[in-house]
C-alpha positions as CSV (number, residue, x, y, z in Angstrom):
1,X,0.0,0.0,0.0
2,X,1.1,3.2,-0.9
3,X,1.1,6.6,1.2
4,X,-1.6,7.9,-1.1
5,X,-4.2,5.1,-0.3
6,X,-3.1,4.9,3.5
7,X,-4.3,8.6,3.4
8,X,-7.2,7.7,1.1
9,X,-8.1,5.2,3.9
10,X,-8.2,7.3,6.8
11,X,-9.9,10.4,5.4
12,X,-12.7,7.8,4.3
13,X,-12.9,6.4,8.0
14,X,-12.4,10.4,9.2
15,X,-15.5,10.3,7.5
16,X,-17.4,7.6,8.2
17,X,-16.7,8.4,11.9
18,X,-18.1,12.7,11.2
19,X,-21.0,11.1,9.4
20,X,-22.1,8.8,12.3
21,X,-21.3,11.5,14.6
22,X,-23.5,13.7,12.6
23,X,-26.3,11.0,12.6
24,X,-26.2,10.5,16.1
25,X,-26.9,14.9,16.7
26,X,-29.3,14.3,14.0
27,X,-31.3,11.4,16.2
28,X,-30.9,13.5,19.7
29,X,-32.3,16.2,17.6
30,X,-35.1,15.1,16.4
31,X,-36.1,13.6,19.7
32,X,-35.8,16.7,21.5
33,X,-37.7,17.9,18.8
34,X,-40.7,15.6,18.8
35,X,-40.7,15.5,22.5
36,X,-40.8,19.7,22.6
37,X,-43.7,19.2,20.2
38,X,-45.6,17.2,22.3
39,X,-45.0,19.1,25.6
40,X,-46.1,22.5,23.3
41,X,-49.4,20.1,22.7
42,X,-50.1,18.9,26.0
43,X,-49.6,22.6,27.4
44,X,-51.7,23.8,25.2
45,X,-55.0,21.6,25.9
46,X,-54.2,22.7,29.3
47,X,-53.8,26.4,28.9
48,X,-56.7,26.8,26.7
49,X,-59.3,25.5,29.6
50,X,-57.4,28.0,31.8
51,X,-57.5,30.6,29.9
52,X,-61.1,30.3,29.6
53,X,-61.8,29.9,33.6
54,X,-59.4,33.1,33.8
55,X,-61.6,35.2,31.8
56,X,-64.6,34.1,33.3
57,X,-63.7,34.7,36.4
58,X,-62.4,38.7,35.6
59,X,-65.6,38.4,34.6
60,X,-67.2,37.7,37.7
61,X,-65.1,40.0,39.3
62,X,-66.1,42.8,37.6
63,X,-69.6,42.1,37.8
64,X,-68.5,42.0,41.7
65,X,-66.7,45.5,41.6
66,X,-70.1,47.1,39.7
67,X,-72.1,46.0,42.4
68,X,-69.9,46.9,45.5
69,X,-69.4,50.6,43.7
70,X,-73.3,50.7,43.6
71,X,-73.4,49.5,47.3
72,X,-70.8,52.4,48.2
73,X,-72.5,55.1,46.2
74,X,-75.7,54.2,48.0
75,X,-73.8,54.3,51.3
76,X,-72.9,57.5,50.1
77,X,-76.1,58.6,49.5
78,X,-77.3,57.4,52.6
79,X,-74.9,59.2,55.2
80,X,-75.5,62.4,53.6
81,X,-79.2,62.6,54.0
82,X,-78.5,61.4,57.6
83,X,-75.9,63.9,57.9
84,X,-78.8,66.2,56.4
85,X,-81.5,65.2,58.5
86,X,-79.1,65.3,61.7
87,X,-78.2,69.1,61.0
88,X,-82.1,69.9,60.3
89,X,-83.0,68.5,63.0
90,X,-80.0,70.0,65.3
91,X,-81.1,73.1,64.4
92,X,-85.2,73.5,64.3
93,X,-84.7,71.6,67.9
94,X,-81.5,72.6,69.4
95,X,-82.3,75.9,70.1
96,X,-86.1,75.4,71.5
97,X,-84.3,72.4,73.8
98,X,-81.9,74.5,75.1
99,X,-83.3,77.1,75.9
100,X,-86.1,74.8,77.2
101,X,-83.5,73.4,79.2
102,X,-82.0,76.5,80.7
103,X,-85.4,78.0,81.8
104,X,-86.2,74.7,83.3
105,X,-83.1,74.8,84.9
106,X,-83.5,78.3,86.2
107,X,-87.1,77.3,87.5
108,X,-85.8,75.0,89.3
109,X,-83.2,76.7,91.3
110,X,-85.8,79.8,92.3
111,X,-87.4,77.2,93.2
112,X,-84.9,76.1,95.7
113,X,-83.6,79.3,96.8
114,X,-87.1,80.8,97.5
115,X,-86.6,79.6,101.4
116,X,-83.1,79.6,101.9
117,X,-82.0,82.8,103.0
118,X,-79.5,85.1,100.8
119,X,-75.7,83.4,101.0
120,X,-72.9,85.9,102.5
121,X,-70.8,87.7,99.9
122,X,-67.1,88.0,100.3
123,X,-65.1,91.0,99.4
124,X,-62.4,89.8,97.3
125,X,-59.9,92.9,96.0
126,X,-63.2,95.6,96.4
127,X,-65.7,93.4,94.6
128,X,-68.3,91.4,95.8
129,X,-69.0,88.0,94.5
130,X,-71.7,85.6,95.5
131,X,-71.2,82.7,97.5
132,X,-70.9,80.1,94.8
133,X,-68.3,81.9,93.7
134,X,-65.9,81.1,96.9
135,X,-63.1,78.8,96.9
136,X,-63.9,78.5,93.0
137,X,-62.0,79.6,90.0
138,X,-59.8,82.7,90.6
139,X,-60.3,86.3,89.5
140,X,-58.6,86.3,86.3
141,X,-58.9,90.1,85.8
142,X,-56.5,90.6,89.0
143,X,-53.0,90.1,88.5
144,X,-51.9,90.4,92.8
């Protein structure tokens, strides 16, 4: 055998061997291939169903949210009359009440001073205040 078929002979096994080698990538390839295809597949009968539920259930949730915004502008609603009615009626009967109130009040202690007879008065700094007054707040007008 000569030098040239000695190289003849391993540039056809160099080849061979890159041509199996190839083959074998080939094979893996088209496995990962077929198997990436069928996970796509299986995802996709299982996405679609969820996709669905998804939507339906935004959906429901807005259908939720148009309710609870009509309960909240009702609520709304609703404390301002009461705020409404609590003012109107604050004011037509606040005043009568009051002064209801005081005169009953003021009735009440004629009523029991009418026997008791008139308190002392102190002299505090050349004024004269009534009994009550004693021992109570001080005389804010008098700086001693």
């Amino acid at each position: 055998m000569s030098g040239g078929e000695v190289a003849g002979i391993l540039v056809a096994v160099f080849w061979a061997i890159l041509v199996s080698f190839l083959a074998l990538v080939l094979v893996r390839l088209a496995q990962t291939l077929k198997a990436t295809t069928k996970m796509v597949a299986e995802v996709s009968e299982k996405a679609v169903p969820l996709l669905a539920d998804a939507s339906a259930t935004v959906r429901s949730a807005h259908t939720q949210l148009a309710r609870v915004d009509a309960i909240a502008a009702d609520v709304q609603e609703v404390t301002a009359n009461a705020s409404a009615l609590s003012s109107t009626v604050s004011s037509a009967f606040g005043g009568p009440l009051v002064k209801v109130a005081a005169f009953g009040y003021g009735v009440r202690r004629a009523i029991g001073k009418k026997g008791e007879p008139e308190p002392k008065r102190t002299v505090v700094l050349g004024r004269t205040l009534p009994g009550a007054r004693r021992g109570g707040r001080r005389n804010r007008r008098s700086k001693d």
